[in-house]
N, C-alpha and C positions, 0 to 999 in steps of 0.2 A: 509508147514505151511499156515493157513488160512491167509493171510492178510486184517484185517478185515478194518486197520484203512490206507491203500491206497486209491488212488483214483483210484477203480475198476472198469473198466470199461470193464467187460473181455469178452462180444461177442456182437456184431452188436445189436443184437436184443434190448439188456438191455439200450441201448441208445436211442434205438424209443421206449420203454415203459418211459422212462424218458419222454421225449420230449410229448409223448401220453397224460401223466398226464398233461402239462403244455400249448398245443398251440393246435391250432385247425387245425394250416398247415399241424401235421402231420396225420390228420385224412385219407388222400387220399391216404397217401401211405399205412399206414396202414389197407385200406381195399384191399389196392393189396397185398396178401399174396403170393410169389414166394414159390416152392417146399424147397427151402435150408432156410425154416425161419418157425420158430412156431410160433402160434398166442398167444394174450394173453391166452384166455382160458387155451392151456396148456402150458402154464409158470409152472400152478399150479396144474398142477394133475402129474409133476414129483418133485421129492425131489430135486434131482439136481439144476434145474434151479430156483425151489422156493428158495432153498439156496442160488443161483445167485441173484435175486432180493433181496434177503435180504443184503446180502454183498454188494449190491450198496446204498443203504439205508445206511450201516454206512459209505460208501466213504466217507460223507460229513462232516464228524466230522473235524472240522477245526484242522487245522497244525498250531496252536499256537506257537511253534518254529522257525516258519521260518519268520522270522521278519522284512523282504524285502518285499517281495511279492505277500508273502501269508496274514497275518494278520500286524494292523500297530500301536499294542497299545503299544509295548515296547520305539517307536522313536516317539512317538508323547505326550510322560508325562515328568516328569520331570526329567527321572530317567537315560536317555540314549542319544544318539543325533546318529542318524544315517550316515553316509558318503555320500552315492550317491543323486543326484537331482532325480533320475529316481526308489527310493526307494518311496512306497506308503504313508509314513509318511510326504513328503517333502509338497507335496502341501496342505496338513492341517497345517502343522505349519506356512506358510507363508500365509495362508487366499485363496486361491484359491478352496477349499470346497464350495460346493455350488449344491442345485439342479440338476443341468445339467453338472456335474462334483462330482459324489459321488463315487469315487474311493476311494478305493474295495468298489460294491456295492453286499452286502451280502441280501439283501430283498429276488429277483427272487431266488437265488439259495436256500435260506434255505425254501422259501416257496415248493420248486420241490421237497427239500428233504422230507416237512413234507407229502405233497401230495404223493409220491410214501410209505412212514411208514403208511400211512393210507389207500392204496390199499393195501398192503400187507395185513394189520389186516383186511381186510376187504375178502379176498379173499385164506388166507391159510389155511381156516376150510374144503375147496375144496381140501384141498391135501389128497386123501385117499391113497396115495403111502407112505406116510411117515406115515400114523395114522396105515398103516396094519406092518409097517415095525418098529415103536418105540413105536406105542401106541398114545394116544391123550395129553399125558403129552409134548411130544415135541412141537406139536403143539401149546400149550397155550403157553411154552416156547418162542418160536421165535416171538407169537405175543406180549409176553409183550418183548422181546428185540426190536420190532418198537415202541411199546409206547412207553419206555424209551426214543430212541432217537427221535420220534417226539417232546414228553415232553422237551428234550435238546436244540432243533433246535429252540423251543419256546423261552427257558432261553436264547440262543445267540442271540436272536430279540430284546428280551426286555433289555437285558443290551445295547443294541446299540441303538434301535430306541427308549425306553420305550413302552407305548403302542403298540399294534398290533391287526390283525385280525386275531379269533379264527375260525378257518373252521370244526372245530367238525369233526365225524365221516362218512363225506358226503364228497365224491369226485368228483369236478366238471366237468360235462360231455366235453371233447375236442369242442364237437361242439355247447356248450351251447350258446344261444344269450350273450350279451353284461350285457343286464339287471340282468342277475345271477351274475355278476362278482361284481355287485357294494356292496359290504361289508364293510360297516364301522369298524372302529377299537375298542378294548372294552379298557376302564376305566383299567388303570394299575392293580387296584387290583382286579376286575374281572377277566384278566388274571393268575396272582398271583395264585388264589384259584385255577382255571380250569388247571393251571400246575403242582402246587401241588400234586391236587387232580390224574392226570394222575401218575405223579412219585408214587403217595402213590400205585395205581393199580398193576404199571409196578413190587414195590418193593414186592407186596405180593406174586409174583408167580417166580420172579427171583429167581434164587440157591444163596447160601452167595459163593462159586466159580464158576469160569465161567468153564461151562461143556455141551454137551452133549451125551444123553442118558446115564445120571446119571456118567459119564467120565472125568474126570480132567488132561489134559496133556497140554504138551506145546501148542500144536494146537489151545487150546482155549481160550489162551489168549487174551483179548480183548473184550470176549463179554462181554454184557450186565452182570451185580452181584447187587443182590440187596444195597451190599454199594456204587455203582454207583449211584445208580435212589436214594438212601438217601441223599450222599454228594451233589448232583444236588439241591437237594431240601435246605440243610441246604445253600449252598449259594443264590439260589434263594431269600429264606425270610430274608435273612440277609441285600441283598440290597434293600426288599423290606421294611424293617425298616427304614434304612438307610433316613438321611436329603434331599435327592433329592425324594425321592419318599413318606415320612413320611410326612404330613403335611407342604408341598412346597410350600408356599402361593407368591412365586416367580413367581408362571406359571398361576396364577389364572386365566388366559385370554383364558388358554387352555383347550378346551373346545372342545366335538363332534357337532355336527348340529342340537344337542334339547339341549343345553347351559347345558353339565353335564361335570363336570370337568373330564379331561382325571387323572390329580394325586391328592388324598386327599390332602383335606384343612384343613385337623382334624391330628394333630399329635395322634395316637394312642400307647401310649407305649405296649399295648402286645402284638404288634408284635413282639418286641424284646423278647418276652417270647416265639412267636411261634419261631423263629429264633434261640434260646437259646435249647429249644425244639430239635428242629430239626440238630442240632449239634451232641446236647448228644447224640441221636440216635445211630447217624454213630459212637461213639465210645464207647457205652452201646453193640454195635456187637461182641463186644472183639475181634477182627480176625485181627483188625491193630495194628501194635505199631510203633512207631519212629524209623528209622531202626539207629542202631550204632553197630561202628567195631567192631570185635572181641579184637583188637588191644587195644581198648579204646583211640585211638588217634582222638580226635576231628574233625582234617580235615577230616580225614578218613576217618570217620560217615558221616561228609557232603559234599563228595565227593561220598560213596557210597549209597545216596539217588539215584542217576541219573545214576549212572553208577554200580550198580548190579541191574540186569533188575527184573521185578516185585515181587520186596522183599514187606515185607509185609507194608512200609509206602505208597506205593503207592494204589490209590483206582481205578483212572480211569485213563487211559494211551494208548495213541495211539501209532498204528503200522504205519512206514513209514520210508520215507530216509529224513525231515524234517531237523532232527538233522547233518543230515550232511553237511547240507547248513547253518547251524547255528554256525556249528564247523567253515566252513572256511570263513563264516566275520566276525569270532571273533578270527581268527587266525592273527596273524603279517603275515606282505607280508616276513620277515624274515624267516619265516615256511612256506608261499608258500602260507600265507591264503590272506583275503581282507579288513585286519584295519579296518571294516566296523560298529561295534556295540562300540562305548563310551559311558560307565557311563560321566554322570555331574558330574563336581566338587561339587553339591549339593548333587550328593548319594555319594559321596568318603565324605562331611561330617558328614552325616548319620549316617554311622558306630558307633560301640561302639567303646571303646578305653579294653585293656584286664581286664582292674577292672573293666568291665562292666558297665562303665557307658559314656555318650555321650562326647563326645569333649569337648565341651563347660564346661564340669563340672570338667575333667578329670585334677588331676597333669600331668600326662604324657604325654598330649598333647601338641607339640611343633613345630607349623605351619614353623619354620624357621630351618634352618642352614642343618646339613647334619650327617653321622652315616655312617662309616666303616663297613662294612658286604660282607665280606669274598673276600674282594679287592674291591666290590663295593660302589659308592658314590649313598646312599639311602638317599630321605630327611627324614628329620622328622616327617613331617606327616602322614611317612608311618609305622614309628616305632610304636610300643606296640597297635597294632590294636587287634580286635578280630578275633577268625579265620575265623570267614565267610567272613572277608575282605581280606585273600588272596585264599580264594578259589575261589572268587570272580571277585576280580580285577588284572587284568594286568597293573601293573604301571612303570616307565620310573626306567631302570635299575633292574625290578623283572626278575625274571628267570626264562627261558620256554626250552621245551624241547615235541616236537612232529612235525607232520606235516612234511616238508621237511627238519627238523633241526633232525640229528643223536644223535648230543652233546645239553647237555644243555648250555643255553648261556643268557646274559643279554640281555632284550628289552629295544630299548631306542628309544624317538618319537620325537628327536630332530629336526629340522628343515633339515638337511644335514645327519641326521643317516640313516641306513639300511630299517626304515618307516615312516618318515617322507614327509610333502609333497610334497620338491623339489625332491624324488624320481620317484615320481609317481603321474600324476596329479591329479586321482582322488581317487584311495586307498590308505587312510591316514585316523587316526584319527583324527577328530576336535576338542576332549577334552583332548588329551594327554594321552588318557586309552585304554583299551579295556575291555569285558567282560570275564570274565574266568568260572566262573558257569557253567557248564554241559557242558562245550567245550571240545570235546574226540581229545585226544592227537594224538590217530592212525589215525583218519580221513586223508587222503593225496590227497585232491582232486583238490586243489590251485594251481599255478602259480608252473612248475617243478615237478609236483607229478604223482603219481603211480596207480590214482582213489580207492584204500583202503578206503573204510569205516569202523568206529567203530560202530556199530550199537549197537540202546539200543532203548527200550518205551521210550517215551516221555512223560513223568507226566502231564496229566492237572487235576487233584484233586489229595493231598495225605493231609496225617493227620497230621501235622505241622498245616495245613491251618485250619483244624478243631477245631483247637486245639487255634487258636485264632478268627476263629469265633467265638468260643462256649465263650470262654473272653472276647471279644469284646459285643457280646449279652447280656449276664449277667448283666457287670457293666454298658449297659444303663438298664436294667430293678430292679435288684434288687444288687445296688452297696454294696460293702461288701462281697457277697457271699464268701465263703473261697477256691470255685473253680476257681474263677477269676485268683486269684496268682496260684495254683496248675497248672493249666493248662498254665499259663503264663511262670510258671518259669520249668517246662518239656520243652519246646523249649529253652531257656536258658539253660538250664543244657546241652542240647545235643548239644548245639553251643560250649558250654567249653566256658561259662561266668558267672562269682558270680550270684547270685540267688537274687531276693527278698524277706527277712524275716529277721529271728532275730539273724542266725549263727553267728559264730565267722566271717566267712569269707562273707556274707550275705552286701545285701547294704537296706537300711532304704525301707519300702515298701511304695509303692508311696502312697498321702495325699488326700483320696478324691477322689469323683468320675469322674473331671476333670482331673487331675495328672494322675490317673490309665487309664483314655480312652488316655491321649497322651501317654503314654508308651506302651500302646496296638500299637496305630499305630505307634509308633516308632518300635517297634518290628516286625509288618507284615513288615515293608516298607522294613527291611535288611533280615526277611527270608523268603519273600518272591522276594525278589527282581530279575526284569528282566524274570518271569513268565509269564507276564502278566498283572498284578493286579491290579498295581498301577494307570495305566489308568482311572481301572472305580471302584476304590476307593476314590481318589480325586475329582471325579466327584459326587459320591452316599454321600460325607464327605462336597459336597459344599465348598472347598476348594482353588477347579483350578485357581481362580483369584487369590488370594494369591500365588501357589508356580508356577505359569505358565510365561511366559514372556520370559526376560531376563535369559539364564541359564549359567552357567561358563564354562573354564576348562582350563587347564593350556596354556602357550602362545606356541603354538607350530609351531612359526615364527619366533623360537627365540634357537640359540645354548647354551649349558652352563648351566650356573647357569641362565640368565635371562629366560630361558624355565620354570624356578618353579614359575612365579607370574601367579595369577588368573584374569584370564581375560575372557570377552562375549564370547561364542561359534560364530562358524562364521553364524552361522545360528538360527534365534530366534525360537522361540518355541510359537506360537501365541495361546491365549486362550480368545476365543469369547462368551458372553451368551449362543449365540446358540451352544456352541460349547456343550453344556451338551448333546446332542443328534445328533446322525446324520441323516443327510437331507434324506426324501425318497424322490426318483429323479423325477423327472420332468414326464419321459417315464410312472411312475405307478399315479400317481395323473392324467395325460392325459387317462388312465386304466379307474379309480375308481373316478369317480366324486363323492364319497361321502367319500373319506379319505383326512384326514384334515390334513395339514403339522407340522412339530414340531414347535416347537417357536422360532421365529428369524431369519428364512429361506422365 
């Protein structure tokens, strides 16, 4: 099987044309060509190794899963707190972020990935081994699958850095003087349109499945489709509507080197119409639906989102072993995993309650005393939840069963229990939780285990998401719409929670276009939750100073009954102005004497 979404790295050569696009050191070796190595030129007069270059090209598509060491938005928002000091989220929450410390620094690498998507496009019309052998259809094929992911590699910049340098269709010579390299950044929504405008390219020549030479089998799962290069785009404009980039008169001081603001100072509401737009799109394709069991049993449905591999909710989804490292620090050291991923007691109160509506609103909600379930002492807070909060969460006394546990058996994160942290000095949760979402039960790769992987895709766009962006968009641009609720209350319905409307069984639809935009994000924040998302939705919502700081979780210093009061995490969760954007580092500003820092750095 193609592994498209590894980090392929699969002969010598593909790492000095990497390197080729990026430095000038490797110009010398690369005019020494040894007998056992092909030059560039034919990289691309055979199929094969054009195909090599291309599957290095998507290596780069980040492992959003893997939430240690690969990416650091899930332990760095409000939704999760990570375990280890030596996990990439730790030195942002404590302020240690900074220029000359921008750990993970994503700039260099996503810049090498666009540089080698734009040698491809620029150099596979030279493959006549493939043109005599499929035709030229292919050819246009694999180049809009580099657009797509250059196009992508753009969206990962700009949700991080905002702003960025647009290098166009021109690839910079290895040995180019110093003076070529100086490229200023473009004005956020000049970027915006020129990614777009790429995605809309990439999406007109994509297949609606991923195939080649007109072929659809397992093999090709992964590639480029054009509900890819659409989804891409429908989030794109959504954060570019969004209050951090919509008329942000916060940053007004930010500004290129001819004093033109890097983010509009103009709130424009049709953006949310282009954003709204571009939603409908990706589900005007009719080829997704919300996947649910056969069974009709609710967890079931949202369990077999993640774990029946590319049913049709999924739109873009990466190949890799990601998930398995996701499985075992979100496994109990009891199953052999590493305590290592807790929800806050801020997302445990999130959740709905099963009448669908939030805690705070809820009869049924009863933060005290305790409930008998099935010999177990459950508290109350954990009673009459909705089901995405036990497919969710692992809480003190639920019941797990995988990993190096045979039997199923109760988790408890007591001070002196089986994961607690006089166990173990540093695999323990700090909230009293764990996460349970898309954590494969066969994975066995922890403390006493057997290396068994569960292997599945990794979701990073499905139609849930779409399904309230296209919500979200709407009721800022034209509130009322009656697809607001439609689309709002389809994700509800498939969570298995009352709806909003008028039924017998129906809860009051929210009042206004305030009311409906907080139920919207109350709604992404639990199904979407621990994806990703949250990170750079409280930031695009303007928000982070409000729910950032101080975060909670149960006292897990404490045996008994005193383990259930809520107290600080042992670790804060620090959220700075600047923290809207991350710092480009010292080493590229020392580059580029004409790129301008973010604000606050």
């Amino acid at each position: 099987m193609i592994q498209y979404y590894q980090n392929i790295k699969t002969t010598v050569f593909l790492l000095v044309l990497s390197c080729a696009l990026c430095c000038a050191s490797c110009k010398k070796f690369l005019d020494q060509v040894p007998n056992d190595r092909i030059t560039m030129d034919e990289v691309f007069k055979k199929k094969a190794t054009s195909e090599q270059f291309l599957a290095n090209v998507y290596s780069y598509v980040p492992d959003e899963w893997e939430a240690i060491h690969a990416v650091p938005w899930v332990g760095t928002s409000d939704e999760a707190d990570l375990t280890w000091s030596g996990s990439f989220n730790y030195p942002i929450n404590i302020g240690n972020l900074s220029p000359t410390n921008t750990t993970p620094d994503f700039w260099s690498p996503y810049y090498q990935a666009i540089r080698s998507a734009t040698y491809f496009m620029n150099h596979i019309d030279e493959n006549d081994e493939i043109r005599n052998l499929s035709g030229q259809q292919l050819i246009d094929q694999y180049k809009a699958e580099a657009r797509f992911l250059r196009a992508y590699y753009y969206f990962c910049l700009m949700r991080q850095y905002g702003p960025v340098i647009l290098l166009g269709d021109d690839v910079i010579a290895p040995d180019a003087p110093s003076s070529d390299m100086q490229i200023p950044r473009s004005p956020y929504d000049d970027c915006v349109n020129y990614v777009a405008g790429e995605l809309d390219k990439a999406a007109s020549v994509l297949p609606l499945q991923p195939q080649r030479n007109g072929q659809t089998n397992d093999a090709e799962w992964g590639r480029a489709t054009k509900g890819m290069a659409l989804a891409v785009k429908a989030r794109l404009l959504l954060y570019a509507a969004s209050p951090q980039y919509n008329g942000n008169t916060d940053v007004s001081g930010f500004k290129n080197t001819e004093g033109v603001p890097y983010i509009s100072q103009t709130r424009d509401p049709e953006k949310w119409k282009k954003a709204a737009d571009a939603a409908r799109a990706v589900i005007d394709l009719g080829i997704y639906s919300l996947y649910k069991d056969p069974s009709g049993d609710p967890v079931k449905s949202l369990q077999g989102i993640f774990f029946q591999g590319w049913n049709d909710e999924q739109i873009f989804s990466r190949k890799g072993n990601g998930l398995a490292q996701w499985d075992v620090h979100c496994e109990p050291r009891q199953a052999g995993g590493w305590c290592g991923i807790g929800p806050t007691q801020e997302s445990i109160d999130a959740y709905f309650m099963s009448d669908g509506k939030l805690p705070n609103e809820s009869s049924l909600y009863n933060p005290s005393g305790f409930t008998d379930v099935n010999g177990q002492k459950i508290f109350n807070m954990y009673m009459n939840r909705e089901p995405r909060f036990y497919r969710d969460v692992t809480y003190n006394n639920s019941i797990w069963q995988g990993g190096t546990m045979s039997a199923a058996a109760p988790i408890s994160f007591f001070v002196s229990g089986p994961n607690g942290r006089n166990g173990h000095p540093t695999d323990f949760s700090k909230t009293g939780y764990l996460v349970r979402k898309n954590v494969g039960p066969s994975t066995n790769i922890g403390s006493g285990g057997n290396g068994q992987r569960q292997d599945r895709p990794a979701p990073l766009f499905r139609l849930a998401e779409i399904y309230l962006n296209y919500a979200e968009a709407l009721n800022e641009y034209s509130p009322g719409n009656p697809d607001i609720l439609k689309y709002l209350n389809l994700v509800r319905e498939r969570a298995g929670i009352p709806q909003y409307g008028s039924g017998s069984n129906a809860l009051p639809v929210p009042a206004g276009q305030a009311e409906m935009r907080n139920r919207i994000r109350a709604e992404r924040r639990i199904e979407l939750a621990y994806e990703g998302h949250r990170w750079f939705d409280i930031r695009r919502w303007k928000i982070a100073p409000q729910v950032m700081g101080t975060l909670h979780g149960m006292d897990i210093s404490k045996d008994g009954d005193d383990f259930y009061k809520v107290v600080p995490t042992m670790t804060p969760h620090l959220f700075r102005p600047s923290y809207y954007w991350w710092p480009i580092s010292q080493y590229e500003l020392d580059r580029n004497h004409v790129l301008v820092q973010n604000p606050g750095w």
